[in-house]
PDB file of N, CA, C and O in Angstrom:
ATOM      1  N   UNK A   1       6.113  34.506 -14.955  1.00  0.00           N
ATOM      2  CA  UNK A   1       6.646  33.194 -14.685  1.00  0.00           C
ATOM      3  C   UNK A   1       8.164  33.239 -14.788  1.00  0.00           C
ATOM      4  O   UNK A   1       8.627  33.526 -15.892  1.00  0.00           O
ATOM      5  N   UNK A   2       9.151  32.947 -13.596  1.00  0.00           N
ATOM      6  CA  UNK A   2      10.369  33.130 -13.402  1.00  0.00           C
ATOM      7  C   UNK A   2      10.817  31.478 -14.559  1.00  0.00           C
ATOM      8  O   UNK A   2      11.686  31.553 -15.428  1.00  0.00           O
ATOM      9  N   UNK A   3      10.278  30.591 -14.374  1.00  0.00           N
ATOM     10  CA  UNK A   3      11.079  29.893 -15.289  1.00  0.00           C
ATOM     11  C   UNK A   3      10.002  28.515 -16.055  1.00  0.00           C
ATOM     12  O   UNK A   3       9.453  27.533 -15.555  1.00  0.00           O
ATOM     13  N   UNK A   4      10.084  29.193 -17.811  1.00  0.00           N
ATOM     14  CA  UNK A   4       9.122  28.200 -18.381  1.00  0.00           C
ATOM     15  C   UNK A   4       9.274  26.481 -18.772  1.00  0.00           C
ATOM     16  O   UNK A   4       8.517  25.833 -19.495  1.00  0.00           O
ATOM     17  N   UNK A   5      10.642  25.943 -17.959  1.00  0.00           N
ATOM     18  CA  UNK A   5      10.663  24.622 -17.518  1.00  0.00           C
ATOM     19  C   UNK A   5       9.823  23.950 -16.595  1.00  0.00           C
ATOM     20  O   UNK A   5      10.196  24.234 -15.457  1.00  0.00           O
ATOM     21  N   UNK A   6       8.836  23.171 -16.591  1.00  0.00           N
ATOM     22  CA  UNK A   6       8.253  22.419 -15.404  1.00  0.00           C
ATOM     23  C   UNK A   6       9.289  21.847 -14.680  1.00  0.00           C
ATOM     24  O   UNK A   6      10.150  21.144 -15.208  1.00  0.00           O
ATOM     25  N   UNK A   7       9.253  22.083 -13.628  1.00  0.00           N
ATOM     26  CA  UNK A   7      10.091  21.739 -12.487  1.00  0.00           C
ATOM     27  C   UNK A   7       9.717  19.783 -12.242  1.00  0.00           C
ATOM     28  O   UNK A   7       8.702  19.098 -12.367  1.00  0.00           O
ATOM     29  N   UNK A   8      11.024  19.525 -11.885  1.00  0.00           N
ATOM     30  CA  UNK A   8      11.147  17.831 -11.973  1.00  0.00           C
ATOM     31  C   UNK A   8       9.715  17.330 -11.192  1.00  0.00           C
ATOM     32  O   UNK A   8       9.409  18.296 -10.494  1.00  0.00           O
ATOM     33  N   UNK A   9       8.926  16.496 -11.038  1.00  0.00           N
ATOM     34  CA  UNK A   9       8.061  15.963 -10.306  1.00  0.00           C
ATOM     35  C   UNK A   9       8.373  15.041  -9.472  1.00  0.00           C
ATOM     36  O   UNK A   9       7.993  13.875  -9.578  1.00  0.00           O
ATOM     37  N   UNK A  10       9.219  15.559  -8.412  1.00  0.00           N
ATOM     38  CA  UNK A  10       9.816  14.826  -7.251  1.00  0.00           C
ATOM     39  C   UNK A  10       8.554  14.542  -6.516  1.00  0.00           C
ATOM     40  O   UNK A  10       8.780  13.867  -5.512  1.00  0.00           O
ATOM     41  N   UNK A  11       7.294  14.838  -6.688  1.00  0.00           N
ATOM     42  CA  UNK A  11       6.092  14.348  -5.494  1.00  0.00           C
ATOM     43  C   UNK A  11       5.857  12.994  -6.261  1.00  0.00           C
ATOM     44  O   UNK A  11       5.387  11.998  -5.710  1.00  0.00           O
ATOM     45  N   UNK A  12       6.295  13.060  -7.813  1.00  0.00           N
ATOM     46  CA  UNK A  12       5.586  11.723  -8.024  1.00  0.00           C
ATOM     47  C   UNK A  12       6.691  10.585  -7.913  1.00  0.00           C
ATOM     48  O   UNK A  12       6.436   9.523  -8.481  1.00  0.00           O
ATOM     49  N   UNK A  13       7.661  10.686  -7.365  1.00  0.00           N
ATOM     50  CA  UNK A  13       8.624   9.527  -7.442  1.00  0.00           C
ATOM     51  C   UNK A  13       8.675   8.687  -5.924  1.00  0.00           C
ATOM     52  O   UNK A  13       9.311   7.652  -5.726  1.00  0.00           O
ATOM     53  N   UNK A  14       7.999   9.277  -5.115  1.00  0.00           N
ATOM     54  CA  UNK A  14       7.555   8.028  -4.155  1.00  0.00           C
ATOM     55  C   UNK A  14       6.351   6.869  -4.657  1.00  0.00           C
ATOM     56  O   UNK A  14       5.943   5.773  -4.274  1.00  0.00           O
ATOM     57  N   UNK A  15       6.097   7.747  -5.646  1.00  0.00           N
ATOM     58  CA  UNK A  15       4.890   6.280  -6.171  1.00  0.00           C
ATOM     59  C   UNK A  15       5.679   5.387  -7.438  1.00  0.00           C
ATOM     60  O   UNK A  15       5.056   4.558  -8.101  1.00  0.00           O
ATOM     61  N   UNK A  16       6.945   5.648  -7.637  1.00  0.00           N
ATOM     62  CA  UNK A  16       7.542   4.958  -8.561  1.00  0.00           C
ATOM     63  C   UNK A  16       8.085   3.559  -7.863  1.00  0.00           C
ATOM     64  O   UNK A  16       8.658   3.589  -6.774  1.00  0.00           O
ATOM     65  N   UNK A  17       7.828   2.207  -8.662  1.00  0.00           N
ATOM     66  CA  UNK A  17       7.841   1.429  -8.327  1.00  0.00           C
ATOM     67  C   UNK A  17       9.615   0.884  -8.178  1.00  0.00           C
ATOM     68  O   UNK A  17      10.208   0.907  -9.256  1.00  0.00           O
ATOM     69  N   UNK A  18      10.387   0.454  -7.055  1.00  0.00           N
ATOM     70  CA  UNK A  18      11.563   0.363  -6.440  1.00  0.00           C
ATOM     71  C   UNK A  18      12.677   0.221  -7.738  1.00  0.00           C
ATOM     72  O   UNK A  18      13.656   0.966  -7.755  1.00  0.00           O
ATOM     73  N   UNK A  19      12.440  -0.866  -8.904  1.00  0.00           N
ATOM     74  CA  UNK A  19      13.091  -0.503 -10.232  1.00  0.00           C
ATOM     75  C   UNK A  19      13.299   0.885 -10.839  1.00  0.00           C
ATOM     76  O   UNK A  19      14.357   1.391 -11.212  1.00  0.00           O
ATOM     77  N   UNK A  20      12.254   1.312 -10.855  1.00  0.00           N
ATOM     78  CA  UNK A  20      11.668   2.580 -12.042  1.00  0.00           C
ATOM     79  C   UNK A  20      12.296   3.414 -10.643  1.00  0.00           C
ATOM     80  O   UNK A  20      12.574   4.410 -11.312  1.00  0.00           O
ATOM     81  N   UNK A  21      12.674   3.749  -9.455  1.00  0.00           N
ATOM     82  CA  UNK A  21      13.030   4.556  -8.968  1.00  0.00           C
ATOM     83  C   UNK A  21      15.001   4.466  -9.034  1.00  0.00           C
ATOM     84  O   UNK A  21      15.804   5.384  -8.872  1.00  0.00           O
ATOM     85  N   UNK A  22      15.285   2.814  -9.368  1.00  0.00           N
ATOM     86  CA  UNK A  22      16.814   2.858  -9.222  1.00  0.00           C
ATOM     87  C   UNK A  22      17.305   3.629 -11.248  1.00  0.00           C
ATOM     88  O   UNK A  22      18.321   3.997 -11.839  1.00  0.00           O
ATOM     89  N   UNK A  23      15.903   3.495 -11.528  1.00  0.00           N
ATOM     90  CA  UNK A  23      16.540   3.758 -12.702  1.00  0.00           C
ATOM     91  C   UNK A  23      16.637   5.226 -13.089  1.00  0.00           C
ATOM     92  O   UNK A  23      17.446   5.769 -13.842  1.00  0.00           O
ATOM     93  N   UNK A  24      15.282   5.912 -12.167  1.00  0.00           N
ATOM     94  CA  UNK A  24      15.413   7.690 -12.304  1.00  0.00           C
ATOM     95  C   UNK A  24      17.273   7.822 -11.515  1.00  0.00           C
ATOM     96  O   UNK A  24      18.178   8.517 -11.978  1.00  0.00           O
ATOM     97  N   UNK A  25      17.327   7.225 -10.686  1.00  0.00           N
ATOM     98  CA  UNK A  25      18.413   7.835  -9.683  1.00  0.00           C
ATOM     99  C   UNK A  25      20.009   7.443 -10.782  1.00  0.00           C
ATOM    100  O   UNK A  25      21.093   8.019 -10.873  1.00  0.00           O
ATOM    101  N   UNK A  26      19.534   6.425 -11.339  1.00  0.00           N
ATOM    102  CA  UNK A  26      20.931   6.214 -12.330  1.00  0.00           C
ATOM    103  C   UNK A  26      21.172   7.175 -12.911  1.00  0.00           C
ATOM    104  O   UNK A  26      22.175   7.866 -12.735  1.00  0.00           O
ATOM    105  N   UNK A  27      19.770   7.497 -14.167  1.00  0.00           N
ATOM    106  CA  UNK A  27      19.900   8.986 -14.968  1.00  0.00           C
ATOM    107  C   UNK A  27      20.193   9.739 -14.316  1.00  0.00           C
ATOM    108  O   UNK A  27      21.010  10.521 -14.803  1.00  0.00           O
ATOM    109  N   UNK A  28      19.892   9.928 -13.307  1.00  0.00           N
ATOM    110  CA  UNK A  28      20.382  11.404 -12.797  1.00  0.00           C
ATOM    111  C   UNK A  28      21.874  11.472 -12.473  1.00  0.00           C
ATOM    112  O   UNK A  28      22.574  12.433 -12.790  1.00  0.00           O
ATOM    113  N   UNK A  29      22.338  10.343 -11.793  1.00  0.00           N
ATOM    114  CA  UNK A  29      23.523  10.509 -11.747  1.00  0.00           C
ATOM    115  C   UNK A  29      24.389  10.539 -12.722  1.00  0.00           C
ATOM    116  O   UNK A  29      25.341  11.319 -12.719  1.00  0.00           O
ATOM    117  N   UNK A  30      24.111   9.536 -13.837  1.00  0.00           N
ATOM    118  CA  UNK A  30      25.148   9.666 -14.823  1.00  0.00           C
ATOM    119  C   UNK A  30      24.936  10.767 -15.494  1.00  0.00           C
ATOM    120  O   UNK A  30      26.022  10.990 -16.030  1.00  0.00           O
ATOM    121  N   UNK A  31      24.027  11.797 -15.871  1.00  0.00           N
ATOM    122  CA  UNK A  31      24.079  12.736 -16.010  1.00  0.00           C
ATOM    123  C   UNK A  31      25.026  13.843 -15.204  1.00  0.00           C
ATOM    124  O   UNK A  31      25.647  14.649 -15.897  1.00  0.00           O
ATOM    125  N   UNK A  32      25.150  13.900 -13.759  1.00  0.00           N
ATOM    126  CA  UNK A  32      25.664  14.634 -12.897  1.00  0.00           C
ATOM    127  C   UNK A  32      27.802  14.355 -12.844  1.00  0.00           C
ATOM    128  O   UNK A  32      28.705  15.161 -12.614  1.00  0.00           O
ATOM    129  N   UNK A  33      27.819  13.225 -13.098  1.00  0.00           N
ATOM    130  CA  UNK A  33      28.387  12.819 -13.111  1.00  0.00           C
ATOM    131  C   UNK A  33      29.471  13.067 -14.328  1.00  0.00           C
ATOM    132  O   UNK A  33      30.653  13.412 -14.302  1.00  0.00           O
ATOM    133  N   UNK A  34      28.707  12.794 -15.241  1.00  0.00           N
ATOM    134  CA  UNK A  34      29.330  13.120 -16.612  1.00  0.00           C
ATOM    135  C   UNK A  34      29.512  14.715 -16.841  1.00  0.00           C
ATOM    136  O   UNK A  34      30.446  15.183 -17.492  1.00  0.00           O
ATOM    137  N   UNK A  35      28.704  15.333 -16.348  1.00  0.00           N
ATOM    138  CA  UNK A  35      29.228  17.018 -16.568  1.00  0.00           C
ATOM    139  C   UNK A  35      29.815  17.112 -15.786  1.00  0.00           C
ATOM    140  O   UNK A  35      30.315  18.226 -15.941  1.00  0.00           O
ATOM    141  N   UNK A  36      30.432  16.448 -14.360  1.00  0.00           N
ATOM    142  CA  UNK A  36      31.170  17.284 -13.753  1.00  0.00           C
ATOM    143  C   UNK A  36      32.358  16.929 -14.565  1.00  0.00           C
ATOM    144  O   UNK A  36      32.916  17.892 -15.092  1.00  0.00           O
ATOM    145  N   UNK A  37      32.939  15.593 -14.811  1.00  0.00           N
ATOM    146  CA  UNK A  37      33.785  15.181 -15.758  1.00  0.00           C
ATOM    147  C   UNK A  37      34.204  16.026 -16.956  1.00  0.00           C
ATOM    148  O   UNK A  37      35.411  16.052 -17.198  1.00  0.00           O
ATOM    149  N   UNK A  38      33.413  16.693 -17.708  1.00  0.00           N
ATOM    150  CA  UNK A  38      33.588  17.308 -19.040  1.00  0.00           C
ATOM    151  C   UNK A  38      33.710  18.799 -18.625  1.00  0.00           C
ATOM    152  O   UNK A  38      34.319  19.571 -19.366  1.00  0.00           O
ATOM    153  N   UNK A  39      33.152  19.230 -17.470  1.00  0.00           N
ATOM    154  CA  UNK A  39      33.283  21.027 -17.335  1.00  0.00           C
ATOM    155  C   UNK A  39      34.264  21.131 -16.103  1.00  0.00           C
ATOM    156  O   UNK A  39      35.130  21.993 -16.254  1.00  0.00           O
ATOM    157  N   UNK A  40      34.299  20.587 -15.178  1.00  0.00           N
ATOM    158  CA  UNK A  40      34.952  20.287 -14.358  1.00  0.00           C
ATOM    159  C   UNK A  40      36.211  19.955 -13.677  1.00  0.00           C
ATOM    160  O   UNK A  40      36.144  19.064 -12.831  1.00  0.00           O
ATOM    161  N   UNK A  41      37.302  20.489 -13.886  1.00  0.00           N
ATOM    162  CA  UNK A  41      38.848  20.059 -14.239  1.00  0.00           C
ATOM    163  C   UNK A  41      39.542  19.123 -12.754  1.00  0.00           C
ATOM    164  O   UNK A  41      40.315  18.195 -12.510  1.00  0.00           O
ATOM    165  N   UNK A  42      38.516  20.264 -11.941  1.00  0.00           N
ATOM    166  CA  UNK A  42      39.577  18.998 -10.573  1.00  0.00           C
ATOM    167  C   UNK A  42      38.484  17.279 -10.749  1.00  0.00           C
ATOM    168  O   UNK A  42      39.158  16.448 -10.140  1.00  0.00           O
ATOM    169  N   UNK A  43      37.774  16.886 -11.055  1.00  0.00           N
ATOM    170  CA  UNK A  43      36.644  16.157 -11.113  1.00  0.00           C
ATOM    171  C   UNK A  43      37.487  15.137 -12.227  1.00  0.00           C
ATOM    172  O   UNK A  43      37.905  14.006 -11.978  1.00  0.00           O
ATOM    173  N   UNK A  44      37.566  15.645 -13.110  1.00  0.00           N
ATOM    174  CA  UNK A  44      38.136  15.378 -14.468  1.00  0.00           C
ATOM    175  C   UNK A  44      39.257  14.363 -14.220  1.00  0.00           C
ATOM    176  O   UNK A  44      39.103  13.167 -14.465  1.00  0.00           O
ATOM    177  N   UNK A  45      40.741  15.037 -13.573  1.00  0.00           N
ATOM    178  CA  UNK A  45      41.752  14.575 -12.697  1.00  0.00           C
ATOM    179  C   UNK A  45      41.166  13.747 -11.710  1.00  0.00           C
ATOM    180  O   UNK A  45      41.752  12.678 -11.883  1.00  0.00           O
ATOM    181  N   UNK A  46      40.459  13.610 -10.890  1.00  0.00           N
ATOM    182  CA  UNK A  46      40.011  12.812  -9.908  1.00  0.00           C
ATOM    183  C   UNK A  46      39.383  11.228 -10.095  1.00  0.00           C
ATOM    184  O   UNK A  46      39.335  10.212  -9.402  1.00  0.00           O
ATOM    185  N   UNK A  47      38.931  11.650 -11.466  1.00  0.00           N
ATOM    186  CA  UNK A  47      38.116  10.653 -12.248  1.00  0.00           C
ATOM    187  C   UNK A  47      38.622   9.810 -12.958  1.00  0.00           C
ATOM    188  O   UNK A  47      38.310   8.648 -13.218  1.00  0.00           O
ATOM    189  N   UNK A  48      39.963  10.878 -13.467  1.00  0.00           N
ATOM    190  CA  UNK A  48      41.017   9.730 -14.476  1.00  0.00           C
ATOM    191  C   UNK A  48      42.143   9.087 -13.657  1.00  0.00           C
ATOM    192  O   UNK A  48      42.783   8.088 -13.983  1.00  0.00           O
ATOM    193  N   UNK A  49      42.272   9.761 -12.630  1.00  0.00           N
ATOM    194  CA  UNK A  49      43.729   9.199 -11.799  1.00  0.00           C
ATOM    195  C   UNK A  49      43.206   8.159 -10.846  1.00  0.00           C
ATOM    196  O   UNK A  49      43.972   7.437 -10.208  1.00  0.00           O
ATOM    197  N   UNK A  50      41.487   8.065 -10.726  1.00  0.00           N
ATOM    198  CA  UNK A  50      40.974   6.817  -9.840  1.00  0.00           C
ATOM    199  C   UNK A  50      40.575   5.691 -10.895  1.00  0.00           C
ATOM    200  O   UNK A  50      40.073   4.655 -10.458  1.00  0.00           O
ATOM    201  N   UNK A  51      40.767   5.841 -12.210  1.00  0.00           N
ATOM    202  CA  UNK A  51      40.483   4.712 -13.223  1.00  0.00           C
ATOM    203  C   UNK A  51      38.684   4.813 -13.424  1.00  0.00           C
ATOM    204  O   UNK A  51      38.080   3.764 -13.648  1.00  0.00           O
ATOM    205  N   UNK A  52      37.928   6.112 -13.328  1.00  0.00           N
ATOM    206  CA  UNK A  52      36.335   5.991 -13.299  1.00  0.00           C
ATOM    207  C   UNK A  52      36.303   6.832 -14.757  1.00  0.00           C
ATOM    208  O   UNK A  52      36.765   7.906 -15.144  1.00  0.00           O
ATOM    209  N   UNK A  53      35.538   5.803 -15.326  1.00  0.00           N
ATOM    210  CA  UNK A  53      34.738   6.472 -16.013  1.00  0.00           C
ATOM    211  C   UNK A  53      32.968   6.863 -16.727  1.00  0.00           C
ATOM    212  O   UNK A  53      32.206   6.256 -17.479  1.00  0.00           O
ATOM    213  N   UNK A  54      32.926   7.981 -16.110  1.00  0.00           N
ATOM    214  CA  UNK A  54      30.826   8.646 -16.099  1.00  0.00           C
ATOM    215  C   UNK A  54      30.776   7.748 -17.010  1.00  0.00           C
ATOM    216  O   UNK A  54      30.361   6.683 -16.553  1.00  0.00           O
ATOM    217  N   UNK A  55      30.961   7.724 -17.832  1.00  0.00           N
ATOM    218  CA  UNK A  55      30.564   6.835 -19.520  1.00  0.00           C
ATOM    219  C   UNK A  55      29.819   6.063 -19.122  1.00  0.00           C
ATOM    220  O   UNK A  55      28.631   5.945 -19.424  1.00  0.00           O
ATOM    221  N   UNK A  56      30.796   5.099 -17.978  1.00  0.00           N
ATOM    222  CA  UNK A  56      30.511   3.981 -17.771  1.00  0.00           C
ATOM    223  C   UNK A  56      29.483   2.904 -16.709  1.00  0.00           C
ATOM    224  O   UNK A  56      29.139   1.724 -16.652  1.00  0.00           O
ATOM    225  N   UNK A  57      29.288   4.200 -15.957  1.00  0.00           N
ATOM    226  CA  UNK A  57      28.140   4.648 -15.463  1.00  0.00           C
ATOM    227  C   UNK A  57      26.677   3.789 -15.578  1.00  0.00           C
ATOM    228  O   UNK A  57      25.767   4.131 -16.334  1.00  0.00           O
ATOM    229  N   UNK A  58      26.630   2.599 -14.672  1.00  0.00           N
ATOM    230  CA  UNK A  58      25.242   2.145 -15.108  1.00  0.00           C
ATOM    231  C   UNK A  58      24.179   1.599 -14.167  1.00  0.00           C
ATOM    232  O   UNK A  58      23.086   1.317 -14.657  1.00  0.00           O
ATOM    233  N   UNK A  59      24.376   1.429 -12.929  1.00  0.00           N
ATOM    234  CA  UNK A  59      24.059   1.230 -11.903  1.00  0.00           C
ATOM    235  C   UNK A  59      24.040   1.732 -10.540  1.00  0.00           C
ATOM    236  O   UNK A  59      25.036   2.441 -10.395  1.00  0.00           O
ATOM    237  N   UNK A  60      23.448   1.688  -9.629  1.00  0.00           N
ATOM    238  CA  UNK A  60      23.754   2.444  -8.275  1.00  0.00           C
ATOM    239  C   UNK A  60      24.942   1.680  -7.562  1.00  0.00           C
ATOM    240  O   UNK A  60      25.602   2.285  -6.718  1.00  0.00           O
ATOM    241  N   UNK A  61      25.231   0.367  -7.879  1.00  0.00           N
ATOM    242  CA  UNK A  61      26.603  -0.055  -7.354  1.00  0.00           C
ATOM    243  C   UNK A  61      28.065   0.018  -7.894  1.00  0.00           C
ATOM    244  O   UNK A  61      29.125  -0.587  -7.731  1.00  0.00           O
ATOM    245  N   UNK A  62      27.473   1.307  -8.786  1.00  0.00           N
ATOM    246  CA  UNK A  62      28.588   1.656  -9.597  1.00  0.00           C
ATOM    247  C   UNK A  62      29.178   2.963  -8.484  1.00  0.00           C
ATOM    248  O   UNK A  62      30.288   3.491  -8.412  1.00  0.00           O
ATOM    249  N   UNK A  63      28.333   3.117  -7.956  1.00  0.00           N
ATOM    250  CA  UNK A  63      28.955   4.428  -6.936  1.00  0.00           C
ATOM    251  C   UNK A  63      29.987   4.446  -6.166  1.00  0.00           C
ATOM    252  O   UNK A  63      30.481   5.432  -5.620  1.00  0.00           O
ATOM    253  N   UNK A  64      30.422   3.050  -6.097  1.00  0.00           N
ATOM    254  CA  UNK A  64      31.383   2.337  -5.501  1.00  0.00           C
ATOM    255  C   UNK A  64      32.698   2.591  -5.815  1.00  0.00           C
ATOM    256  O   UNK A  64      33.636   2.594  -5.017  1.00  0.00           O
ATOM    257  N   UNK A  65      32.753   2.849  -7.251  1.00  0.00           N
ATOM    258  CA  UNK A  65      33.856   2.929  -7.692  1.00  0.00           C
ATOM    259  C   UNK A  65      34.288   4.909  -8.222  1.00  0.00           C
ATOM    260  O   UNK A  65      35.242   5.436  -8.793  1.00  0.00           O
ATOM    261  N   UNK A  66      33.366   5.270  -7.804  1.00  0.00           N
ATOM    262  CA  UNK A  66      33.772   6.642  -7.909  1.00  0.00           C
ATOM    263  C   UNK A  66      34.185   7.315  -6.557  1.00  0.00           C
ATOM    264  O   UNK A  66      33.577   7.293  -5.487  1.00  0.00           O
ATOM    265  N   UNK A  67      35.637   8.054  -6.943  1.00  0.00           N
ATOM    266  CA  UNK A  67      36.624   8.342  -6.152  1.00  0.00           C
ATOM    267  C   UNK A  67      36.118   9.390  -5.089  1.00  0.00           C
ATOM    268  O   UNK A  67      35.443  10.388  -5.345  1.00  0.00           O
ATOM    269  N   UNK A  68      36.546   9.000  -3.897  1.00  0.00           N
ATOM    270  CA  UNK A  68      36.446  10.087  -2.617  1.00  0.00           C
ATOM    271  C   UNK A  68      37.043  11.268  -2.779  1.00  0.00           C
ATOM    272  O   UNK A  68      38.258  11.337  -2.967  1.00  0.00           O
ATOM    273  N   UNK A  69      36.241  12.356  -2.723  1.00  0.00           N
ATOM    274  CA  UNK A  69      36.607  13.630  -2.852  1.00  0.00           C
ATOM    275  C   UNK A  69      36.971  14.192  -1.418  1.00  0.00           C
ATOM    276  O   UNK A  69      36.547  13.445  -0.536  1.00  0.00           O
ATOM    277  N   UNK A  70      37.355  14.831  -1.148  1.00  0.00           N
ATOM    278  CA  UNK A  70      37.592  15.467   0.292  1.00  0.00           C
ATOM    279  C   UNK A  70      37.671  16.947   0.505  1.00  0.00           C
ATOM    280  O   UNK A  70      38.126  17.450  -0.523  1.00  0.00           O
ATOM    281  N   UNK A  71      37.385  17.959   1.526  1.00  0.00           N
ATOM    282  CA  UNK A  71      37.643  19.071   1.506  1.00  0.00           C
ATOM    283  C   UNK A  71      38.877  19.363   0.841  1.00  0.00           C
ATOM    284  O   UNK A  71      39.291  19.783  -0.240  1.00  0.00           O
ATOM    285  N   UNK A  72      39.447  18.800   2.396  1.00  0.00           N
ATOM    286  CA  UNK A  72      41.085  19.141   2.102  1.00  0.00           C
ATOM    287  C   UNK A  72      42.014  19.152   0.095  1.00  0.00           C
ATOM    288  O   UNK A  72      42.876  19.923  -0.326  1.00  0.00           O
ATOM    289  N   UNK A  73      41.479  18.244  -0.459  1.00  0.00           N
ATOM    290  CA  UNK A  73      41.777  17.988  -1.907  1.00  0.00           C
ATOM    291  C   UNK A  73      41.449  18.809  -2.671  1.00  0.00           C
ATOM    292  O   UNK A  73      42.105  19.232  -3.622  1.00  0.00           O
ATOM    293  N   UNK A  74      40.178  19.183  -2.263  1.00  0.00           N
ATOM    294  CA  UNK A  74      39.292  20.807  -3.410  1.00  0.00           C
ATOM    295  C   UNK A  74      40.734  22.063  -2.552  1.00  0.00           C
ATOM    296  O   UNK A  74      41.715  22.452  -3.186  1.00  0.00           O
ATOM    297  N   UNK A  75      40.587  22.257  -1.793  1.00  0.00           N
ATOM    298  CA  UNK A  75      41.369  23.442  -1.213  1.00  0.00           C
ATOM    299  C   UNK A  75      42.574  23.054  -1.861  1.00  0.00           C
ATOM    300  O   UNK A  75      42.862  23.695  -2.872  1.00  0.00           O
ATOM    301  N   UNK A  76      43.215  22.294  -1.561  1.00  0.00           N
ATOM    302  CA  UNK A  76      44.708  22.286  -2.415  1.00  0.00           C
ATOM    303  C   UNK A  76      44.648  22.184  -3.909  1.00  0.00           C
ATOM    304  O   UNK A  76      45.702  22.583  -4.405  1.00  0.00           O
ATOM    305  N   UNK A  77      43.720  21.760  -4.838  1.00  0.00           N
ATOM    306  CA  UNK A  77      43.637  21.896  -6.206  1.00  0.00           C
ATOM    307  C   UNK A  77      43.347  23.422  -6.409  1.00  0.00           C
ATOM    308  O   UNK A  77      43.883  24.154  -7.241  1.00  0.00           O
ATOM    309  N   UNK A  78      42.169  23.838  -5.270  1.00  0.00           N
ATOM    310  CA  UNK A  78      42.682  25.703  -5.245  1.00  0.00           C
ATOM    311  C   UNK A  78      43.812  26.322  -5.102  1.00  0.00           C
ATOM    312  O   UNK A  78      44.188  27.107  -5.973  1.00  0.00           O
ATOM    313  N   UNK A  79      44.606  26.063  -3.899  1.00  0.00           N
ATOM    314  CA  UNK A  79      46.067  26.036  -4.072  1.00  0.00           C
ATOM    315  C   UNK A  79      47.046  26.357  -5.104  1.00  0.00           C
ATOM    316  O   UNK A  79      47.668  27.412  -5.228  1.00  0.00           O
ATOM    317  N   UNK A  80      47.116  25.001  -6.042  1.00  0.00           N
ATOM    318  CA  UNK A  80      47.762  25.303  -6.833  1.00  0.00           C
ATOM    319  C   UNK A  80      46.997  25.827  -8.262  1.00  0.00           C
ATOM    320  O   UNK A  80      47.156  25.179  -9.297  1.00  0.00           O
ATOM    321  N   UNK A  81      46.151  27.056  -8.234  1.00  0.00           N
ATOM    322  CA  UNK A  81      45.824  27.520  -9.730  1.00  0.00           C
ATOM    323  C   UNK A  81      44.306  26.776  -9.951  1.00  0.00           C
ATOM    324  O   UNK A  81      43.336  27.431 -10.330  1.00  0.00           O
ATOM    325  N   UNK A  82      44.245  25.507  -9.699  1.00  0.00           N
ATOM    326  CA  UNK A  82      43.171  24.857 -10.715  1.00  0.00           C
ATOM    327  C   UNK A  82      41.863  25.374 -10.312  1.00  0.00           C
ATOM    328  O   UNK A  82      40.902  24.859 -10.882  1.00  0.00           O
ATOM    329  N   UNK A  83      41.661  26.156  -9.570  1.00  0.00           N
ATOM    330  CA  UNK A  83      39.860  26.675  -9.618  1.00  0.00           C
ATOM    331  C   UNK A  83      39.863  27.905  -8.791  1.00  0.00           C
ATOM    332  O   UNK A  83      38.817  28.526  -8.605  1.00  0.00           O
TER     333      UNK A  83
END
């Protein structure tokens, strides 16, 4: 067995009822969200210079307020040193 985690049960989340599905998709994001923030340095900068903070994180219309990333922006934070 390559890995003794049960793998997420994405077959059962079409039977999750339209709440219980905005609320898996929250966790997940604020989870996703928050590590890119804490391990993440261009994310980090992106997050603090757009006023967002994962913390704060509590809704799907919170997505709203997290900052547009762009190619072009990752390549130039490569640019200068940061990844």
């Amino acid at each position: 067995m390559l890995n003794s985690v049960p793998a997420e049960p994405f077959d059962d989340l079409d039977r999750l009822p339209p709440e219980a599905l905005k609320r898996w998709w929250v966790r997940k994001l604020k989870h996703v969200l928050r590590l890119a923030f804490e391990e993440l340095p261009f994310y980090r900068d992106r997050f603090t210079i757009g006023g967002f903070d994962p913390a704060r994180f509590s809704t799907l219309d919170d997505l709203r307020a997290v900052p547009i990333c762009y190619k072009e922006d990752l390549l130039a934070f490569a640019r200068i040193g940061g990844g």
